[in-house]
C-alpha positions as CSV (number, residue, x, y, z in Angstrom):
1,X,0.0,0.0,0.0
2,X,1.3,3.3,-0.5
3,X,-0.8,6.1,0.8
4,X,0.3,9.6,2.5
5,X,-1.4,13.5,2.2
6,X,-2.5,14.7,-1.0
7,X,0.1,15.5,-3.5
8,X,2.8,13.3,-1.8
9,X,3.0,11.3,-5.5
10,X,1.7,7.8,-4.2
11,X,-0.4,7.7,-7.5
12,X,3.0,8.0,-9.9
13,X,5.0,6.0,-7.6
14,X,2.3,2.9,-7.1
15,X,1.4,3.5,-11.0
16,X,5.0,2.8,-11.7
17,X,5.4,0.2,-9.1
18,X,2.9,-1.9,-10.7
19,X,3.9,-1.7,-14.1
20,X,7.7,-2.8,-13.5
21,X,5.8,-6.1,-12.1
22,X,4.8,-9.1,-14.3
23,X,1.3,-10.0,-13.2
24,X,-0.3,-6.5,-11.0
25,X,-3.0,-4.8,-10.2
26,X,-3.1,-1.3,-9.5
27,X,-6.2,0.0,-7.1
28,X,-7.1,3.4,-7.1
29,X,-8.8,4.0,-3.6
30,X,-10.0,6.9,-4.7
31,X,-12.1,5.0,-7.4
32,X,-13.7,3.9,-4.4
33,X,-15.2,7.1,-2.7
34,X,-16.7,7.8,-6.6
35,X,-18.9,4.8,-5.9
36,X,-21.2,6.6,-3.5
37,X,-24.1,7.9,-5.3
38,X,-25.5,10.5,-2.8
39,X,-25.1,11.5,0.2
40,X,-21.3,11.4,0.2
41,X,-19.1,13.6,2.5
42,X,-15.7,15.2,2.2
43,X,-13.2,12.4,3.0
44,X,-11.8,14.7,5.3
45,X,-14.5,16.3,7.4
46,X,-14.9,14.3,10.8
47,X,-18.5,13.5,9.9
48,X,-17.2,11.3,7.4
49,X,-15.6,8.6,9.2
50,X,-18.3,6.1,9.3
51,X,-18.6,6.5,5.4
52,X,-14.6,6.5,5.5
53,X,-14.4,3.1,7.6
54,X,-17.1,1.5,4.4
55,X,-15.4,2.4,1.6
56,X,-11.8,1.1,2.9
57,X,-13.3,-1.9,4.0
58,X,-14.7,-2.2,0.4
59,X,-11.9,-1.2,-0.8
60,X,-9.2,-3.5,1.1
61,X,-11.9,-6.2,0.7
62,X,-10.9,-5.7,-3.3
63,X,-7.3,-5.1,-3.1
64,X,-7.4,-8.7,-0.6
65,X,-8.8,-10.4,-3.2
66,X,-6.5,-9.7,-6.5
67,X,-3.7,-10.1,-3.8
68,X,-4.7,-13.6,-3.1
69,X,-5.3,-14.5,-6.3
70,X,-1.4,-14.3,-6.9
71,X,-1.5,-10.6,-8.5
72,X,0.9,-7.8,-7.4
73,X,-1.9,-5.0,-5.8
74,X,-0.7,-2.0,-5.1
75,X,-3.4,0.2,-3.3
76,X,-3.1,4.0,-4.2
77,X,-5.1,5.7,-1.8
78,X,-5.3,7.7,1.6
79,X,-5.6,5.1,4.4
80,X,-3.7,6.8,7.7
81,X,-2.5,4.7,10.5
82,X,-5.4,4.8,12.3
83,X,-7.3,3.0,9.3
84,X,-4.8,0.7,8.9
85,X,-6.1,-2.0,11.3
86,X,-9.2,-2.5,9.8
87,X,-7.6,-1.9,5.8
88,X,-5.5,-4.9,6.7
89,X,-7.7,-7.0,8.7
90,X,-10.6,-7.0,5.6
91,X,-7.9,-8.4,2.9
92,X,-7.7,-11.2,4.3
93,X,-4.0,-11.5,4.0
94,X,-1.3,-12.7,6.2
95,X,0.5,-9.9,5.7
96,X,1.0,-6.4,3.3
97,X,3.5,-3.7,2.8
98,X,2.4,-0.8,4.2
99,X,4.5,2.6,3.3
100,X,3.4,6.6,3.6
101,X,5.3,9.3,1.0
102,X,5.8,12.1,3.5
103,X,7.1,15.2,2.0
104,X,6.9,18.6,3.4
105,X,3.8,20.1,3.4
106,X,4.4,22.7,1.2
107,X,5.8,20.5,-1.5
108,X,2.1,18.9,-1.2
109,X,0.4,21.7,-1.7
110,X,2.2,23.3,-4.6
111,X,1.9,19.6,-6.0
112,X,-1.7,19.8,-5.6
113,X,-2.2,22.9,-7.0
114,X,0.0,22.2,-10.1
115,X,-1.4,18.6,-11.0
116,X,-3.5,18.1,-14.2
117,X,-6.3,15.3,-14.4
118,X,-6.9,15.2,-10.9
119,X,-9.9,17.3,-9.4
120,X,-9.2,17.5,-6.1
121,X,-7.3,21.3,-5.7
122,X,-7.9,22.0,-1.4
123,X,-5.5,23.6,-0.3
124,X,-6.7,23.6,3.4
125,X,-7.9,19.9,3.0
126,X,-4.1,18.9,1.7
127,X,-2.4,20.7,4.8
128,X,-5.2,18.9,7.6
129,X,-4.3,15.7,6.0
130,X,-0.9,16.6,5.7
131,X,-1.1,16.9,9.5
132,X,-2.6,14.1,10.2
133,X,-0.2,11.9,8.3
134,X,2.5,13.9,10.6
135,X,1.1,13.5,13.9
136,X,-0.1,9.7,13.2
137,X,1.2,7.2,15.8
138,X,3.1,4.5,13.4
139,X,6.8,2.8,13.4
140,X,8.9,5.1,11.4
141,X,10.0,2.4,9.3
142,X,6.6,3.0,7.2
143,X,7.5,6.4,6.7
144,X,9.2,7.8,4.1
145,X,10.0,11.5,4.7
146,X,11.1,14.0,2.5
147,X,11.4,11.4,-0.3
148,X,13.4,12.0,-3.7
149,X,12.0,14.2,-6.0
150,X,12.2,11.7,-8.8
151,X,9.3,8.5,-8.1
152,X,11.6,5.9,-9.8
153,X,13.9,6.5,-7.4
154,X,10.9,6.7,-4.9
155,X,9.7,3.0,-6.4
156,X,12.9,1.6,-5.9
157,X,13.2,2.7,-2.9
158,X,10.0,0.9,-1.6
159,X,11.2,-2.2,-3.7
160,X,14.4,-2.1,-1.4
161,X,12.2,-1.7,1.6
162,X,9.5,-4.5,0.7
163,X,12.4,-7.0,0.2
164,X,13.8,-6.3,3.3
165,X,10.8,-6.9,4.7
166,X,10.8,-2.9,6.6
167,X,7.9,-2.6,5.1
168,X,5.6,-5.4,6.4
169,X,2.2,-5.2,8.6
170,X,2.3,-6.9,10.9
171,X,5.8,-6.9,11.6
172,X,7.3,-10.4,10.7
């Protein structure tokens, strides 16, 4: 999984991730929020966190199942440490990788602000993630901070990590 604050680059990094694999799958979280039909809230508000808990349970339950059907998943999405319990425990899976893209907070927001194809432009909604993702109680192995600019250097770097098993929930 490779999540973090908005603009951090987890989509280019887990795009390319999955396409230097043989046999992947590539699952945009996001996709997932796009399924609610109405009454949908802001991802980020606080009243959203029973909607939030549905839709990563839907989606983990998704990204559990290509996994254990022998498929390389990467999960692009926004699942903080406090989601991560229940993200793992509906794949189904012994175990996943679990790593956050942690830039500086500005970097995020000019990211945001700059990207094309992507609707979401918040500037106050990147920096309360951003500081969420910050203050999050998680083993700093997870975290990636200040990562390189360039995300193949970013993807390899989580290759590294993954083989060395740093990146594993629950810990080996």
């Amino acid at each position: 999984m490779i999540t973090g604050p908005p603009g951090a680059g987890k989509s280019t990094v887990a795009r390319i991730l999955a396409d230097r694999a043989k046999l992947s799958v590539l699952v945009n979280g996001d996709a997932f929020f796009g399924f609610l039909a109405s009454g949908a809230i802001q991802p980020w508000l606080e009243e959203s966190n029973d909607q939030n808990e549905v839709v990563t349970r839907a989606a983990a339950s998704a990204a559990g199942k290509y996994a254990s059907g022998g498929y390389l998943t990467v999960y692009d999405g926004v699942v903080g440490p406090w989601f991560l319990p229940t993200f793992f425990a509906e794949t189904s899976l012994e175990q996943l990788d679990y790593v956050i893209l942690l830039p500086d907070v500005e970097s995020c927001v000019r990211r945001v602000d700059t990207r094309r194809g992507h609707g979401f432009r918040d500037e106050s909604a990147t920096r309360k993630m951003h500081e969420e993702f910050v203050s999050a109680r998680i083993d700093g192995r997870h975290v990636l901070v200040d990562p390189p600019d360039d995300p193949e250097a970013v993807a390899s770097l989580v290759e590294d990590e993954s083989r060395a098993g740093t990146l594993a929930y629950p810990p080996m």
